[in-house]
C-alpha positions, 0 to 999 in steps of 0.5 A, spaced: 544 473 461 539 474 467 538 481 466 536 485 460 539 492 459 533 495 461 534 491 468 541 494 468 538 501 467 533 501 472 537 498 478 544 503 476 539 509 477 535 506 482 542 505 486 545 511 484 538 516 487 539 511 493 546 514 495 544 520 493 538 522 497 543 518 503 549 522 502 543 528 503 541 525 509 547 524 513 551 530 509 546 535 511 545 537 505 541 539 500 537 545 504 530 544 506 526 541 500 532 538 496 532 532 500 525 530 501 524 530 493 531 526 491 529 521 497 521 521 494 524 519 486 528 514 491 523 511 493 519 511 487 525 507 482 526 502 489 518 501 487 520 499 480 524 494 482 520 490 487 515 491 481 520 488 476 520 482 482 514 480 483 513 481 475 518 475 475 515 471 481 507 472 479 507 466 475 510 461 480 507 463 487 500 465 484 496 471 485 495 469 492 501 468 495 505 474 490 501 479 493 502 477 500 510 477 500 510 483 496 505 487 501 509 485 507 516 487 504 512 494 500 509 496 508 515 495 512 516 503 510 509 504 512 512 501 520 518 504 520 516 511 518 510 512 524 515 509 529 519 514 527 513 519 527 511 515 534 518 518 537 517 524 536 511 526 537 507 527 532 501 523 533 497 526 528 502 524 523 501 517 525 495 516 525 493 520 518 499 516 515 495 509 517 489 512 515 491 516 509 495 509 507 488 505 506 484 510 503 491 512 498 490 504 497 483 502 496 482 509 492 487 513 488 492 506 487 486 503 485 483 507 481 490 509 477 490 501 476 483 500 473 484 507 469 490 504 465 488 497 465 481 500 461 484 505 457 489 501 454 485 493 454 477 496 456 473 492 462 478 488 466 475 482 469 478 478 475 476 474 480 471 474 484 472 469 490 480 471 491 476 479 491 471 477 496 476 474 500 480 481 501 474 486 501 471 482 506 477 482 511 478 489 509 471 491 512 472 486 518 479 489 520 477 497 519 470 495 522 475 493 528 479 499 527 474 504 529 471 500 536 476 504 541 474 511 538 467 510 537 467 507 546 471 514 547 466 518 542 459 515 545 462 515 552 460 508 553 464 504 560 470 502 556 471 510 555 478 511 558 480 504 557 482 505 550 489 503 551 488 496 554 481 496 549 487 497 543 492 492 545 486 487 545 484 489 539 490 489 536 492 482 539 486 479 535 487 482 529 493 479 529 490 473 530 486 474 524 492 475 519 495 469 521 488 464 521 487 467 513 494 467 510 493 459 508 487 461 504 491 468 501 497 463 500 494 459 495 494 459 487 488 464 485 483 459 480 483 465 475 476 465 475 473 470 472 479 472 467 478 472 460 481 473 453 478 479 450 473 479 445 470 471 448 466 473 451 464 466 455 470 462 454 475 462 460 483 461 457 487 455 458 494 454 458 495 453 452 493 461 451 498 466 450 498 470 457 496 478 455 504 480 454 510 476 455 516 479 458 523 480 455 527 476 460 525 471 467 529 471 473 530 466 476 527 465 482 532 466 487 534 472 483 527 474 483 526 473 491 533 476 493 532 483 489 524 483 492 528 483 499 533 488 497 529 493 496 525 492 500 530 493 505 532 499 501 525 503 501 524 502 509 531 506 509 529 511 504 523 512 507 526 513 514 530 519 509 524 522 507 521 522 514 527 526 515 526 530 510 519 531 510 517 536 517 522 541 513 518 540 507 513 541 511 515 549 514 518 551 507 511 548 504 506 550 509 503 543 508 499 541 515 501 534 519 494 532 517 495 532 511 501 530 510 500 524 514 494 522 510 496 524 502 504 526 502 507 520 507 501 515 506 503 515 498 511 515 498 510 509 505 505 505 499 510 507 493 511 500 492 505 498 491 503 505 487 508 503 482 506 496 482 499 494 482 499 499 476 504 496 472 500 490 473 493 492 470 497 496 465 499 489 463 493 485 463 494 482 469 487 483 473 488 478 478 495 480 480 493 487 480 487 487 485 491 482 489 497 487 491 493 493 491 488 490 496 493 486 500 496 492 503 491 496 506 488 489 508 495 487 512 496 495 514 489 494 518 491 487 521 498 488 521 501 494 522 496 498 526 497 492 530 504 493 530 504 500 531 499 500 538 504 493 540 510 497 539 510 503 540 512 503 547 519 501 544 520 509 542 517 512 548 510 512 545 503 510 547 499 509 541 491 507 541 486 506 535 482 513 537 481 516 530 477 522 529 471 523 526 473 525 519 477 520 518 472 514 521 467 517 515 473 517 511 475 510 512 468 508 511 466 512 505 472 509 503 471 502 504 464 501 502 466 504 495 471 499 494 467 494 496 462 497 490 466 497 485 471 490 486 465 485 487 462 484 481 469 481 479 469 487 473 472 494 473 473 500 467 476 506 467 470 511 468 470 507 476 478 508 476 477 516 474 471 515 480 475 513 486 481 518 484 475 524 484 473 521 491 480 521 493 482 528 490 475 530 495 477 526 501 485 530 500 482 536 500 478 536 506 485 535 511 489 541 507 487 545 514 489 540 518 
């Protein structure tokens, strides 16, 4: 039997919440918070699956290319919500949404990793090489993002010019991704991963892997499932965008804040879900690859995207950000880079980046 009872459960539910929060959205129904929360547990159970998926296909793709075929079909949501949010004018949405998805990342979806894997196996240890990599292009990217606002806010001779100084950007960006997929792409060497109390000695492929699973999916399976509701989040998620600015006048919740905390985490529900299940299973490799490969493809691809794209919905978007969220983003990025390259994480560094996620949150709830 290719699914076990418990696959049946989860993708009977998953499918079940689905037409629920659809008939909520095209129905009318609901009210105005009711179809925000059933599209939210929509998207969460949608998140179980493609974690389930790429469970099934780690083994047989590597770490590598795992996490960059996951990250592509988990930020599809993240695309299609700031287009939706790009068509309505509400740019402060847009922006907070890309920003808040880096930061929701790199801290509190990190940090939730490191905490479940340390609290259930102690200090993890992964690769340092394949970490490197993706710090690097992380820092390189957002380093990238913030040329056009620093050019208006230090009022420099391309002031006034950053829409055509964001399509360069972006159109080099771009470039970047294409050029680092062959080294992303390949099998991670699992250097650094250890088994616990030998200290010193690398496992070998005659080791037990750290939990063993009760079924396998074959791999068309495994691929077809991670399209599908990958697919299927990317529709949710234009649901929930429905739903969110009547939440939010019901809620009293600010655009910014919104933006950065509520849209930025259900966009990246899938690798919330995800990157977790994977540490709490002593998959380091799997875990740091996924979690990281997101915000490092929303900076070189989706932001991109969105300034490329944007004109299709009647919009002019450009990689102006305001001050708070550059600090934010750079106080982000330096911590992550801390903690992820000395190949080693506990949970006292998880609890530490969700503190600091919780202060940067808080600091947008006026907007």
């Amino acid at each position: 039997m290719i699914f076990s009872r418990a696959d049946l459960g989860l993708i009977g539910a998953a499918v079940a919440v689905a037409a629920a929060a659809g008939v909520t959205y095209y129905g009318k129904l609901g009210g105005t918070v009711v179809p925000f929360v059933i599209s939210g547990i929509a998207l969460a159970l949608m998140a179980s699956l493609v974690g389930r998926s790429v469970d099934a296909l780690g083994d047989r793709l590597g770490a590598g290319a795992t996490g960059v075929l996951q990250s592509a079909l988990g930020n599809l949501p993240e695309l299609f919500v700031v287009l939706f949010a790009l068509k309505k004018q509400l740019y402060e949405v847009a922006t907070a949404t890309i920003v808040g998805s880096i930061l929701a990342n790199v801290l509190l979806v990190l940090g939730l990793a490191f905490m479940a894997g340390g609290i259930k196996h102690g200090p993890q240890h992964f690769g340092k090489s394949a970490a490197r990599n993706l710090v690097m292009l992380l820092v390189l990217s957002v380093a990238a993002l913030m040329v056009p606002a620093l050019t208006a806010a230090l009022h420099t001779p391309a002031a006034g010019h950053e829409r055509t100084l964001s399509i360069v950007v972006s159109i080099l960006l771009l470039g970047l991704f294409v050029a680092s997929l062959p080294a992303a792409l390949k099998r991670a060497n699992h250097e650094g991963v250890k088994p616990e109390g030998a200290e010193g000695k690398e496992r070998t492929a005659a080791e037990p892997e750290p939990e063993s699973h009760e079924s396998s999916w074959p791999l068309p399976v495994a691929i077809g499932m991670l399209a599908a509701t990958g697919v299927g989040a990317a529709f949710i998620s234009d649901w929930f965008v429905a739903g969110l600015e009547p939440a939010m006048s019901a809620l009293g919740i600010s655009q910014a804040f919104a933006g950065l905390v509520i849209v930025a985490i259900a966009g990246n529900a899938v690798e919330n879900v995800v990157g977790i299940q994977l540490a709490a299973k002593n998959q380091p490799d799997y875990a740091i690859s996924v979690i990281l490969q997101s915000p490092v493809q929303i900076a070189l691809v989706v932001a991109p995207a969105l300034v490329l794209l944007s004109p299709l919905v009647g919009a002019s978007f450009t990689l102006v950000l305001p001050p708070l969220l550059i600090a934010a983003l750079i106080m982000a990025v330096l911590v992550t880079a801390i903690v992820v390259l000395d190949g080693e994480s506990n949970w006292l560094e998880g609890a530490a980046l969700i503190v600091l996620y919780g202060i940067v949150a808080a600091a947008f709830w006026w907007g």
